[in-house]
Gaussian input, Z-matrix of N, CA and C with variables (Angstrom, degrees):
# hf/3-21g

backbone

0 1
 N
 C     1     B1
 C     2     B2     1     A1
 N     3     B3     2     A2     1     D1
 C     4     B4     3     A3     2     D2
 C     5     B5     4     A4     3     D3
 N     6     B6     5     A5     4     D4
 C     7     B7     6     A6     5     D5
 C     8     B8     7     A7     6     D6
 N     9     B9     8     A8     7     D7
 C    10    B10     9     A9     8     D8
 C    11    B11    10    A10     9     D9
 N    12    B12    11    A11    10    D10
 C    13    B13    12    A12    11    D11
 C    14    B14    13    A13    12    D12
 N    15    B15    14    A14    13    D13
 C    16    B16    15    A15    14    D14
 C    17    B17    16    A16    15    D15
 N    18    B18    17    A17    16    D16
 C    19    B19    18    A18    17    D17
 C    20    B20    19    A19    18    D18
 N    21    B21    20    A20    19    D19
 C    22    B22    21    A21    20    D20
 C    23    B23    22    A22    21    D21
 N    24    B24    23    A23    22    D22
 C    25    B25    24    A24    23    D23
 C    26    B26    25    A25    24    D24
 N    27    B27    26    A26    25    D25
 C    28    B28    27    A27    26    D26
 C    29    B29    28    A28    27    D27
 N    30    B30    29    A29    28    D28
 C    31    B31    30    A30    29    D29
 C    32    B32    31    A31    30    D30
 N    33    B33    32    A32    31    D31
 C    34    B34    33    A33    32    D32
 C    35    B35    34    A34    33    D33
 N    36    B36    35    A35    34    D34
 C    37    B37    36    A36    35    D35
 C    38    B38    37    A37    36    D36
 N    39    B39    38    A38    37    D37
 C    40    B40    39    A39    38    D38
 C    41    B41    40    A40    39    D39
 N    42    B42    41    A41    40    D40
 C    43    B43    42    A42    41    D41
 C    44    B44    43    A43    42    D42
 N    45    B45    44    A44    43    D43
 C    46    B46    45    A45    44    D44
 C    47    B47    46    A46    45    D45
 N    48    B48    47    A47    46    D46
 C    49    B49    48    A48    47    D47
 C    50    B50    49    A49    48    D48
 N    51    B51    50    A50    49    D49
 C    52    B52    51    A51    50    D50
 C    53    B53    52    A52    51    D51
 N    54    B54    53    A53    52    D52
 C    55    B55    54    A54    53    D53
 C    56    B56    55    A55    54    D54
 N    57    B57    56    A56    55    D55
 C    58    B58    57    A57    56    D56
 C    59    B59    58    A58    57    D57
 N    60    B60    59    A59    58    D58
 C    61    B61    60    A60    59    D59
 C    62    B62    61    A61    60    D60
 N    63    B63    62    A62    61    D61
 C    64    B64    63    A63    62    D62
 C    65    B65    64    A64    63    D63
 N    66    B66    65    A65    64    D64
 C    67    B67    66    A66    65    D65
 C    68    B68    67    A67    66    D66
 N    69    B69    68    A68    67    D67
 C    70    B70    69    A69    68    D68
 C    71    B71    70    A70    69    D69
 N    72    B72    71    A71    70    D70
 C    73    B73    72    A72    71    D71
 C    74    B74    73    A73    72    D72
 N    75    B75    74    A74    73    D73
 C    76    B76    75    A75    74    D74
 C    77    B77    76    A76    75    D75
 N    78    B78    77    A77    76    D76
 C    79    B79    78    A78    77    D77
 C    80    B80    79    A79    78    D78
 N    81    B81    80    A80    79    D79
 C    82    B82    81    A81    80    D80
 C    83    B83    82    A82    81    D81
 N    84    B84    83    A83    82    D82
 C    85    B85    84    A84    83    D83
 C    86    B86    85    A85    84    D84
 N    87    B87    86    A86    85    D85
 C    88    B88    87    A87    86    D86
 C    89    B89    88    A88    87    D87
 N    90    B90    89    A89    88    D88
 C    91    B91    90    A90    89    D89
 C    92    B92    91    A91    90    D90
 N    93    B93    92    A92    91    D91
 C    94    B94    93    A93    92    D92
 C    95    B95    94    A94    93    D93
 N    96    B96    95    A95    94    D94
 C    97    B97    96    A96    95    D95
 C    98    B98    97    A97    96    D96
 N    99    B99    98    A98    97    D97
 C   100   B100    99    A99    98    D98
 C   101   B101   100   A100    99    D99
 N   102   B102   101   A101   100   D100
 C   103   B103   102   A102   101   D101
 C   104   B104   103   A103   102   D102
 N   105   B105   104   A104   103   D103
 C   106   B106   105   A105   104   D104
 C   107   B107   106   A106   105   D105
 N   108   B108   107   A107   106   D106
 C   109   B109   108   A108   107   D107
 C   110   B110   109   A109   108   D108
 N   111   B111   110   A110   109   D109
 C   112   B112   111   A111   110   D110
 C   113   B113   112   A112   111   D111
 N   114   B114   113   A113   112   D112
 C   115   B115   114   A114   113   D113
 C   116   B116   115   A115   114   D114
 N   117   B117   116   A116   115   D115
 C   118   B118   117   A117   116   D116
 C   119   B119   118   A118   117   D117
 N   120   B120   119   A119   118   D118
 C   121   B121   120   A120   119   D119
 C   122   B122   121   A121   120   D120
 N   123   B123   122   A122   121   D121
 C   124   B124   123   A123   122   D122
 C   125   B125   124   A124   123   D123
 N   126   B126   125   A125   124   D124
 C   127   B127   126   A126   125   D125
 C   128   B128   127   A127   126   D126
 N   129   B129   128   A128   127   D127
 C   130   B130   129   A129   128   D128
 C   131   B131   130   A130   129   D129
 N   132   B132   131   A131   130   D130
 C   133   B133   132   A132   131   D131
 C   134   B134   133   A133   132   D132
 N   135   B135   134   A134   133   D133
 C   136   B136   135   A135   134   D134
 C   137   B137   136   A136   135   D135
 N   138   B138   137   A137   136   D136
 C   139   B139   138   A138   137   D137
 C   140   B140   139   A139   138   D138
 N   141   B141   140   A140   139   D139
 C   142   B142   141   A141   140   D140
 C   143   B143   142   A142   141   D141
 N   144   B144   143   A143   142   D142
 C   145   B145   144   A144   143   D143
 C   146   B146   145   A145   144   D144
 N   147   B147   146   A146   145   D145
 C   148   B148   147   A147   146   D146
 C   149   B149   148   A148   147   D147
 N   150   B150   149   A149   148   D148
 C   151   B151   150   A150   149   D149
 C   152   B152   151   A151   150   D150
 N   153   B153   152   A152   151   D151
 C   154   B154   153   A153   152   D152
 C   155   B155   154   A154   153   D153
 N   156   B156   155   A155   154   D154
 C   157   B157   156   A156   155   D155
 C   158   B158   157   A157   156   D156
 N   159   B159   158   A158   157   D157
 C   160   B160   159   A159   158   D158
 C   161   B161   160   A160   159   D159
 N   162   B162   161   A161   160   D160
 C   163   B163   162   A162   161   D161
 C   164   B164   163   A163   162   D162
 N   165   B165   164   A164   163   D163
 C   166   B166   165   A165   164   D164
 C   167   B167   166   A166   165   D165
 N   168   B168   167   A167   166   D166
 C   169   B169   168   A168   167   D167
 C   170   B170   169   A169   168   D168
 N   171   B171   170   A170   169   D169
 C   172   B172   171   A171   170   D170
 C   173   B173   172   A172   171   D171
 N   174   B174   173   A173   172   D172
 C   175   B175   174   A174   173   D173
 C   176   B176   175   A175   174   D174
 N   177   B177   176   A176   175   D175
 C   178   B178   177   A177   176   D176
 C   179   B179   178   A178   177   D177
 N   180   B180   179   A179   178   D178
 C   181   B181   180   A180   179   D179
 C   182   B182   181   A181   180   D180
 N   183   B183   182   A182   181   D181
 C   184   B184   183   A183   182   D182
 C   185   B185   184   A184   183   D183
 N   186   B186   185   A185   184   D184
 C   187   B187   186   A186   185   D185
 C   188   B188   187   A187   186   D186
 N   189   B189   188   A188   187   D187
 C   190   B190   189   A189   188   D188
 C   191   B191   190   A190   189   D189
 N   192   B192   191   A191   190   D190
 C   193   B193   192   A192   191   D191
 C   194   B194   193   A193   192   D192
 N   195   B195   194   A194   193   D193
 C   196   B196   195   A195   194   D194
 C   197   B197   196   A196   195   D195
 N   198   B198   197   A197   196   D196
 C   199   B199   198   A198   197   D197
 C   200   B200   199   A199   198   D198
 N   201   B201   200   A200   199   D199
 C   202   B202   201   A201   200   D200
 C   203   B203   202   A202   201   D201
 N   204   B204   203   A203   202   D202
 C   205   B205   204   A204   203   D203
 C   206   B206   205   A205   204   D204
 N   207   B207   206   A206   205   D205
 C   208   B208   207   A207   206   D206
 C   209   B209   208   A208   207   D207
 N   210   B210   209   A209   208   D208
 C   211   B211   210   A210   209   D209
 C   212   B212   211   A211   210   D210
 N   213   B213   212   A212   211   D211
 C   214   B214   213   A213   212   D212
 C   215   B215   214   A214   213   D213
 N   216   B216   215   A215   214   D214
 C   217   B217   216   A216   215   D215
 C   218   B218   217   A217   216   D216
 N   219   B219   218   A218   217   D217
 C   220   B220   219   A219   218   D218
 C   221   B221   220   A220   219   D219
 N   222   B222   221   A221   220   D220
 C   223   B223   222   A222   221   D221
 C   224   B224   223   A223   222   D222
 N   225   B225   224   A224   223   D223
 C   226   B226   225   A225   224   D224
 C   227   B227   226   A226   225   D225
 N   228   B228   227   A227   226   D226
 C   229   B229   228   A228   227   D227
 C   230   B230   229   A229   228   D228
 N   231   B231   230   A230   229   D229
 C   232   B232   231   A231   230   D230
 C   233   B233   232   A232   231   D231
 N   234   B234   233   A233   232   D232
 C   235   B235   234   A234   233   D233
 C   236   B236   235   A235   234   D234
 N   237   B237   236   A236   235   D235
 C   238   B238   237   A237   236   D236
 C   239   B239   238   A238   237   D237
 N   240   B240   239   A239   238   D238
 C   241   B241   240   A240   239   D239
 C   242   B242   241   A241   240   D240
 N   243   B243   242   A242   241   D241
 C   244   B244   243   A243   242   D242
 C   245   B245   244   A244   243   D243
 N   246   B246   245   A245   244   D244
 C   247   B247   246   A246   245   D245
 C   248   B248   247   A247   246   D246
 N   249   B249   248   A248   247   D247
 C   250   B250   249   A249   248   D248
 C   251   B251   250   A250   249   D249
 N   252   B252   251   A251   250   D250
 C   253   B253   252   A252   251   D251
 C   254   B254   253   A253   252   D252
 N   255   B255   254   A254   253   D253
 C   256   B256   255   A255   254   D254
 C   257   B257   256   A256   255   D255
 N   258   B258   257   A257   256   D256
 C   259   B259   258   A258   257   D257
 C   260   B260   259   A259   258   D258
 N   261   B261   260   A260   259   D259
 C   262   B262   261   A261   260   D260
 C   263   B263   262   A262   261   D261
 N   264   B264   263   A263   262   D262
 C   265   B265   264   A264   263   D263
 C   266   B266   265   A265   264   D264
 N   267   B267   266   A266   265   D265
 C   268   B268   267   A267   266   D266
 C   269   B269   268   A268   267   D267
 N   270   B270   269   A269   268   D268
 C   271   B271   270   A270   269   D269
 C   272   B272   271   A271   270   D270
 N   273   B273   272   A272   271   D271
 C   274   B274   273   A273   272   D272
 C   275   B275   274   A274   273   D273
 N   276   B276   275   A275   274   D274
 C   277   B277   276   A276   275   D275
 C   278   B278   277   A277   276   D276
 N   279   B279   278   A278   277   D277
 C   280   B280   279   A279   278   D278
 C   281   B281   280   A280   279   D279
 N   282   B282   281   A281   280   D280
 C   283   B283   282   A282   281   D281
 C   284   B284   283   A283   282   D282
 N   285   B285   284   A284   283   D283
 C   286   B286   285   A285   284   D284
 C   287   B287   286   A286   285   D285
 N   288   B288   287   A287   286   D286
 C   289   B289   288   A288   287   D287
 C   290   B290   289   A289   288   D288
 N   291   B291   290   A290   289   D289
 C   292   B292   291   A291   290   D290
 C   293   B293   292   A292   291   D291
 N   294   B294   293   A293   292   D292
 C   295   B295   294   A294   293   D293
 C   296   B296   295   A295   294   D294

   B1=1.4511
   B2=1.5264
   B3=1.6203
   B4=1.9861
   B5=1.1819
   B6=1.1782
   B7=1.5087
   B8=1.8453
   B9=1.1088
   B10=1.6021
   B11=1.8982
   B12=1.3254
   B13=1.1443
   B14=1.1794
   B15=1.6468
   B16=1.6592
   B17=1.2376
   B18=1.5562
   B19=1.2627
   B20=1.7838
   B21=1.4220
   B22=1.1714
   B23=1.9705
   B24=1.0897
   B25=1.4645
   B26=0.9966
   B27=1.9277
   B28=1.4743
   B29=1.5984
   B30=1.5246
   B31=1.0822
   B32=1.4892
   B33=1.7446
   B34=1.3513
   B35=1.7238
   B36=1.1422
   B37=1.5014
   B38=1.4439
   B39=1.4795
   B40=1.4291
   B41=1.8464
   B42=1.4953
   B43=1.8037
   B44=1.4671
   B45=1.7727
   B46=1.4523
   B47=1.7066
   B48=1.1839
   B49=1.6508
   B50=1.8175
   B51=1.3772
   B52=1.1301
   B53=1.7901
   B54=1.2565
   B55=1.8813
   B56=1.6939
   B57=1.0045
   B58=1.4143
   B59=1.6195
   B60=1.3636
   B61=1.4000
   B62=1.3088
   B63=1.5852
   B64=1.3050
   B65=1.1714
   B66=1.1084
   B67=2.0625
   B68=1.5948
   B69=1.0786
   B70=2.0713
   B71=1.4284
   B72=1.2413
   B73=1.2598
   B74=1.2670
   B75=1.3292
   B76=1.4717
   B77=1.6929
   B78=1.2659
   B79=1.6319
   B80=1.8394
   B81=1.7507
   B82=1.6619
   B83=1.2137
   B84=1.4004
   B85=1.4149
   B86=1.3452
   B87=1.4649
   B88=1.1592
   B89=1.6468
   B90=1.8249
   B91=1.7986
   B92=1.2968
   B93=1.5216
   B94=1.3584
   B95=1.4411
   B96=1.1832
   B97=1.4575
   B98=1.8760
   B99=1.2595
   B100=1.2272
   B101=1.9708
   B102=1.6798
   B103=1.3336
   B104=1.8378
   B105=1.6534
   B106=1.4890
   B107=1.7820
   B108=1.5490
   B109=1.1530
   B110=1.5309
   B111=1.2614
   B112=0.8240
   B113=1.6544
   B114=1.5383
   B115=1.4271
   B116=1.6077
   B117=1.2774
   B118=1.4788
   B119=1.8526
   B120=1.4195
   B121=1.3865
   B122=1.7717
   B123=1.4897
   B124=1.6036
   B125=1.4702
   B126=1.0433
   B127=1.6567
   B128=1.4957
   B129=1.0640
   B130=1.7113
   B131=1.6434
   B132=1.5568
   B133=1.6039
   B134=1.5936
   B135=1.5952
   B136=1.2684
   B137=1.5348
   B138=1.6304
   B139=1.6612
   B140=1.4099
   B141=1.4796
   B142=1.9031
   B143=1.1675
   B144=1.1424
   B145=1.4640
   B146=1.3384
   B147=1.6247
   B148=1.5798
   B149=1.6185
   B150=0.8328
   B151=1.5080
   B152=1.6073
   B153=1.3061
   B154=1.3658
   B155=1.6898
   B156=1.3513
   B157=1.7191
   B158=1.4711
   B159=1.8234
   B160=1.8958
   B161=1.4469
   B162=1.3927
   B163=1.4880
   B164=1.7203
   B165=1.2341
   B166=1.9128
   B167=1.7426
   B168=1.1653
   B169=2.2137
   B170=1.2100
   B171=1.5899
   B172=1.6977
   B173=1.5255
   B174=0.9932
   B175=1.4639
   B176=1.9193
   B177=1.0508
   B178=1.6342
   B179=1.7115
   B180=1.0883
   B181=1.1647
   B182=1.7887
   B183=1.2980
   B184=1.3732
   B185=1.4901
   B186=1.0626
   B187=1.6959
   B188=1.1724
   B189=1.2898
   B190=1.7039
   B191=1.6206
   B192=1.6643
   B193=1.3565
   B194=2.0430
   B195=1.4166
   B196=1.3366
   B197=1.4266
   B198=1.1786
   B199=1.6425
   B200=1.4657
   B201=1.3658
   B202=1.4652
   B203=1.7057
   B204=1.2791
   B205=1.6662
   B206=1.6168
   B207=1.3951
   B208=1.6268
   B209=1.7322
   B210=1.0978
   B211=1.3081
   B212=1.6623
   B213=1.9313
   B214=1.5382
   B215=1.3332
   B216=1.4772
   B217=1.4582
   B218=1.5733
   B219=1.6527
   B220=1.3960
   B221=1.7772
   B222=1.6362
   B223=1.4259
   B224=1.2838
   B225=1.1628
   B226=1.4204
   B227=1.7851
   B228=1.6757
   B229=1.0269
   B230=1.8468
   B231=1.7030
   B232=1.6513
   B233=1.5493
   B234=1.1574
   B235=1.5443
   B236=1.1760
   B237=1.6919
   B238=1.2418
   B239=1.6025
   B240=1.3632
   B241=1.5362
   B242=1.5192
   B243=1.2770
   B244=1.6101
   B245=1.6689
   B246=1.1706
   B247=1.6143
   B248=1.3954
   B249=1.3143
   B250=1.2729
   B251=1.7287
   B252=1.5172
   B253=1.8285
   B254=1.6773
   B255=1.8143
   B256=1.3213
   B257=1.3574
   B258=1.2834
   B259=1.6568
   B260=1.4073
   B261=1.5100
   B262=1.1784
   B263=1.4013
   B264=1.6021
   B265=1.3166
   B266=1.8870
   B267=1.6372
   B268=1.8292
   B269=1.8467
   B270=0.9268
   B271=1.1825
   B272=1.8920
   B273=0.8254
   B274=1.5426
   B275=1.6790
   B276=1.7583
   B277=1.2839
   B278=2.2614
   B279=1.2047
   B280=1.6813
   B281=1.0674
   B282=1.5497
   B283=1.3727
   B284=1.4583
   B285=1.6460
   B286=1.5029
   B287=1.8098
   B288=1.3168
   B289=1.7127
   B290=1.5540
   B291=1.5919
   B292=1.5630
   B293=1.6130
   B294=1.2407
   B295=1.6641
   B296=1.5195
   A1=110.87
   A2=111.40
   A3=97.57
   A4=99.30
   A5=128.55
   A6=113.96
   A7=103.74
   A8=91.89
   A9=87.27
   A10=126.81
   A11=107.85
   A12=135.70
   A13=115.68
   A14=129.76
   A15=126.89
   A16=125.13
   A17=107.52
   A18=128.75
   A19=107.08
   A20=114.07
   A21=115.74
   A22=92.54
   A23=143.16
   A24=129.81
   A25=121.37
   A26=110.32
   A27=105.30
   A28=120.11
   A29=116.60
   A30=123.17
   A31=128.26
   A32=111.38
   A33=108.81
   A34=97.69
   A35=102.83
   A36=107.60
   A37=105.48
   A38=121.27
   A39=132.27
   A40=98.93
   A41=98.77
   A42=114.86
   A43=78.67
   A44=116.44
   A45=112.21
   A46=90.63
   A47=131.39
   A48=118.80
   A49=90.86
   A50=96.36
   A51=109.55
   A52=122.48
   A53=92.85
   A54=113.26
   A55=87.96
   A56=111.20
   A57=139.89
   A58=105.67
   A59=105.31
   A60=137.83
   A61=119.21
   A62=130.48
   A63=134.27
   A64=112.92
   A65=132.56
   A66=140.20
   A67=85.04
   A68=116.25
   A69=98.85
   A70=103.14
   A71=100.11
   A72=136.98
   A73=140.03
   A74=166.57
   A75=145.85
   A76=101.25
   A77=109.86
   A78=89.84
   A79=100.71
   A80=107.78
   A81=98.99
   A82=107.30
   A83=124.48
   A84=129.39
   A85=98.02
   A86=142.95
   A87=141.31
   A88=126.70
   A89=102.96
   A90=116.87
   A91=93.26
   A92=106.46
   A93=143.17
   A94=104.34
   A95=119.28
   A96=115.58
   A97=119.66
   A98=115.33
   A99=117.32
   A100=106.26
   A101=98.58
   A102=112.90
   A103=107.88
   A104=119.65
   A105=116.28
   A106=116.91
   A107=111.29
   A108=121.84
   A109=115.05
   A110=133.21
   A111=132.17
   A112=130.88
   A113=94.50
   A114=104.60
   A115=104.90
   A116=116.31
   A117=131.15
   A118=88.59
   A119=106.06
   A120=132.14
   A121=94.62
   A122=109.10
   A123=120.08
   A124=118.18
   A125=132.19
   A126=121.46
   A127=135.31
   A128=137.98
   A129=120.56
   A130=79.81
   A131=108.89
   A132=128.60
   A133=110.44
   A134=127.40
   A135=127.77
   A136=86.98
   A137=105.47
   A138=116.35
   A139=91.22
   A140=101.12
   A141=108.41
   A142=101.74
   A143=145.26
   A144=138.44
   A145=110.18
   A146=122.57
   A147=131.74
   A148=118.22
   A149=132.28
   A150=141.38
   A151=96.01
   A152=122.87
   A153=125.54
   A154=97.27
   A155=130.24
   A156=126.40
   A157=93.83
   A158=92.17
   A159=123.46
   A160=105.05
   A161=100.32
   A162=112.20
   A163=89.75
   A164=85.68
   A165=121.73
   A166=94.15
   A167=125.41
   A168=105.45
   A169=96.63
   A170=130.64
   A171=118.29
   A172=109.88
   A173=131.75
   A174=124.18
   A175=105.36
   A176=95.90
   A177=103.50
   A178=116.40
   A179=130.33
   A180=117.05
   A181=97.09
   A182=128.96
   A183=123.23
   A184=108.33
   A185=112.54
   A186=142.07
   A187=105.32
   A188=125.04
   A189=115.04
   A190=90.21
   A191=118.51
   A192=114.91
   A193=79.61
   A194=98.00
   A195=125.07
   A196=111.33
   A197=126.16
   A198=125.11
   A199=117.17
   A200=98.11
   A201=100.71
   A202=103.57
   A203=113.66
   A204=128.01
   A205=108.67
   A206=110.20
   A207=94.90
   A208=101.17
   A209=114.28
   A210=127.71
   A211=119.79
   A212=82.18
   A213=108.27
   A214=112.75
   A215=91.58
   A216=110.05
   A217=132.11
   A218=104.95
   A219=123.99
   A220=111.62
   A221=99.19
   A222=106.72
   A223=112.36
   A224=123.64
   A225=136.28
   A226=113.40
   A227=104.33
   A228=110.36
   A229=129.07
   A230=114.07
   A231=124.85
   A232=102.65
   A233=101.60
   A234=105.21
   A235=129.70
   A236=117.89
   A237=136.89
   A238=120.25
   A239=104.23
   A240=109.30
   A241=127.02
   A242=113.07
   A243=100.77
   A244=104.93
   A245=129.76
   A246=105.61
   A247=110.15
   A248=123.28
   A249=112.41
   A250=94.65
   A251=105.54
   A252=99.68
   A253=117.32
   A254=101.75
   A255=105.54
   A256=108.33
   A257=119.01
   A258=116.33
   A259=113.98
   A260=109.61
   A261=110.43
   A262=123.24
   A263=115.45
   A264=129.22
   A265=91.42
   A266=98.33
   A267=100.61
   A268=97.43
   A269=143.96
   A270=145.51
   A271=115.26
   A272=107.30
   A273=120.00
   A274=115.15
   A275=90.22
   A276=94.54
   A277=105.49
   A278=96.65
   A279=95.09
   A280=132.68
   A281=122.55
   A282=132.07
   A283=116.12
   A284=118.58
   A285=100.62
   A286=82.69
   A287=109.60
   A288=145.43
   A289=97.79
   A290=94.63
   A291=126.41
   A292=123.32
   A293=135.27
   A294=133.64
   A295=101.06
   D1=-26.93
   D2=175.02
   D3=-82.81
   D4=-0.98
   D5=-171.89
   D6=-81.69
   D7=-33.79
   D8=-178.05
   D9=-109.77
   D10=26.91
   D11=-167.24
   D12=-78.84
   D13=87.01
   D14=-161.89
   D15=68.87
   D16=33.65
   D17=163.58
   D18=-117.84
   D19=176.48
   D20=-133.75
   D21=-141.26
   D22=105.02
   D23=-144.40
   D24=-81.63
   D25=-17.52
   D26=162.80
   D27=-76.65
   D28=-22.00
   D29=-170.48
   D30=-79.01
   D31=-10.50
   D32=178.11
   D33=-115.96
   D34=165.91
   D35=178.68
   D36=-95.60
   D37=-143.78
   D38=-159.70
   D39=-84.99
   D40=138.23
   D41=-158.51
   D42=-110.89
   D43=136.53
   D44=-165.59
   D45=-106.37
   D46=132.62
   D47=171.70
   D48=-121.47
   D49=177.32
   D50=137.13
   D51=-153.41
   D52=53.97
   D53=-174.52
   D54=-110.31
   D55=81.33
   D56=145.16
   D57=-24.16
   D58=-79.19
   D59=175.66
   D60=-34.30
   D61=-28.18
   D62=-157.35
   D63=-84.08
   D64=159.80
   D65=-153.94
   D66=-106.19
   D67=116.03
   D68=165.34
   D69=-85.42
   D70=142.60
   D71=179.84
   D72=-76.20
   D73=97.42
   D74=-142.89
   D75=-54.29
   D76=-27.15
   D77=-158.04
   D78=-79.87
   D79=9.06
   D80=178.84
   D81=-101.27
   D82=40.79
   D83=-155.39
   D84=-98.67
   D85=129.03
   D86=-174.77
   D87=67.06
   D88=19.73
   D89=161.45
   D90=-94.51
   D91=-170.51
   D92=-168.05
   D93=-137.68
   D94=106.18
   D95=169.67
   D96=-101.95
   D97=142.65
   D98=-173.49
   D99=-106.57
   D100=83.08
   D101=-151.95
   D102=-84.24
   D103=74.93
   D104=176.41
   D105=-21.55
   D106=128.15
   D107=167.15
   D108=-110.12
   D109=20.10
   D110=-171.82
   D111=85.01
   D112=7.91
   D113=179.79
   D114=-148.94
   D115=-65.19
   D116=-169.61
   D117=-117.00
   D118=-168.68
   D119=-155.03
   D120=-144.66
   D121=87.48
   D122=172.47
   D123=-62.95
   D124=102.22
   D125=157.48
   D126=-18.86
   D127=95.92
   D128=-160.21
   D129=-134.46
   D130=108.18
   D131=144.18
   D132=-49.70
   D133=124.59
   D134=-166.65
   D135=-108.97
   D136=134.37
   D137=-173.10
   D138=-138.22
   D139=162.16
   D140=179.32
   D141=-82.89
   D142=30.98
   D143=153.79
   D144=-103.59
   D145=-9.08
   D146=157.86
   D147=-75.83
   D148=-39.62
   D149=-162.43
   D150=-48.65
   D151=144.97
   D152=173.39
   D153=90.20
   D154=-43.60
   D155=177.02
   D156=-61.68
   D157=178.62
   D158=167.40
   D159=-108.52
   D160=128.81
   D161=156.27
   D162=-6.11
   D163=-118.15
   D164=-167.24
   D165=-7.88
   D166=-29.20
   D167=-177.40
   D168=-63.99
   D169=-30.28
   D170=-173.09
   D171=-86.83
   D172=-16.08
   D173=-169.98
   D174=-117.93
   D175=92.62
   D176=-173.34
   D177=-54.59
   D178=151.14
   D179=-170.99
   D180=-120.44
   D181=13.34
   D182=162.07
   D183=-140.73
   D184=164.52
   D185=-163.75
   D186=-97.01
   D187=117.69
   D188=-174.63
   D189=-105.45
   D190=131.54
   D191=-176.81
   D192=-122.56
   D193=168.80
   D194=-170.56
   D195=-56.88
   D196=135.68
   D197=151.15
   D198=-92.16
   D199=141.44
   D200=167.49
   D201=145.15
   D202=-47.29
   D203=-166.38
   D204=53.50
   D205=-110.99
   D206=-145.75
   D207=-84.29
   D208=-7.50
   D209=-178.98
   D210=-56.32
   D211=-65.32
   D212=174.16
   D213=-36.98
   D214=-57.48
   D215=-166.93
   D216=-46.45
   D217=-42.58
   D218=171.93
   D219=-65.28
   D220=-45.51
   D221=-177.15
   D222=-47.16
   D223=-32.67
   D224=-159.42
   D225=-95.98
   D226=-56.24
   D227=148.59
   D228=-18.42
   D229=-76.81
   D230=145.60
   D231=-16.61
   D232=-91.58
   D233=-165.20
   D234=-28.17
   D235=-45.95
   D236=174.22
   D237=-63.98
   D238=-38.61
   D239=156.33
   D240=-72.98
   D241=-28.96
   D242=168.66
   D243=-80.38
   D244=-24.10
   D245=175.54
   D246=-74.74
   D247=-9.87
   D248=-163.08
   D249=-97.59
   D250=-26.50
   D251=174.81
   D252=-67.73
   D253=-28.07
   D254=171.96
   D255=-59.75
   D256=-60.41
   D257=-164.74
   D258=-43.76
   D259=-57.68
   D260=-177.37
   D261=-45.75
   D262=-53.48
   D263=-165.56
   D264=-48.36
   D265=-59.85
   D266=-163.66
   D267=-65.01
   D268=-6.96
   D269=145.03
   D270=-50.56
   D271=-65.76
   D272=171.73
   D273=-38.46
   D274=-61.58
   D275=-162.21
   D276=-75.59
   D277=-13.79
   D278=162.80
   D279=-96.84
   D280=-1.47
   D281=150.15
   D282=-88.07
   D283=14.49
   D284=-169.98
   D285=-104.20
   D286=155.61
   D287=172.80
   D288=-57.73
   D289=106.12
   D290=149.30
   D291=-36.41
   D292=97.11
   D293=-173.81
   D294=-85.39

């Protein structure tokens, strides 16, 4: 709260904390907080649908990587080739000559 005390929310840029812990407040409504995850400093835009949360619920402190491995991988692989056969085809069929 001194950090943003007679300041103006378009006028300052990203506020660096690392109070995880803190209740946001209405009056942080329209800052930028630079919310520590334990590594880097996340950006979290403060909106009135935040007020009453903690810092720390917006700035995650782990990396969610994929399940599945080589499985996933192929599945996805497929997939990526049939949208790309779709595109083309509907590509085709709107460059082909009007009778």
């Amino acid at each position: 709260m001194k950090k943003i005390e007679g300041k103006k929310p378009g006028t300052t840029g990203v506020i660096k904390t690392w109070a995880r812990a803190s209740q946001i407040a209405p009056e942080m409504i329209g800052f930028t907080f630079g919310v520590h995850n334990g590594k880097d400093h996340i950006e979290v835009f403060v909106t009135e649908d935040m007020v009453g949360h903690r810092l720390g619920e917006f700035s995650l402190t782990r990396k969610f990587t994929k399940h599945g491995g080589k499985m996933q991988k192929e599945l996805e692989t497929k997939k990526k080739e049939a949208e790309v056969s779709a595109a083309k085809a509907a590509k085709s069929s709107a460059d082909a000559p009007k009778k």
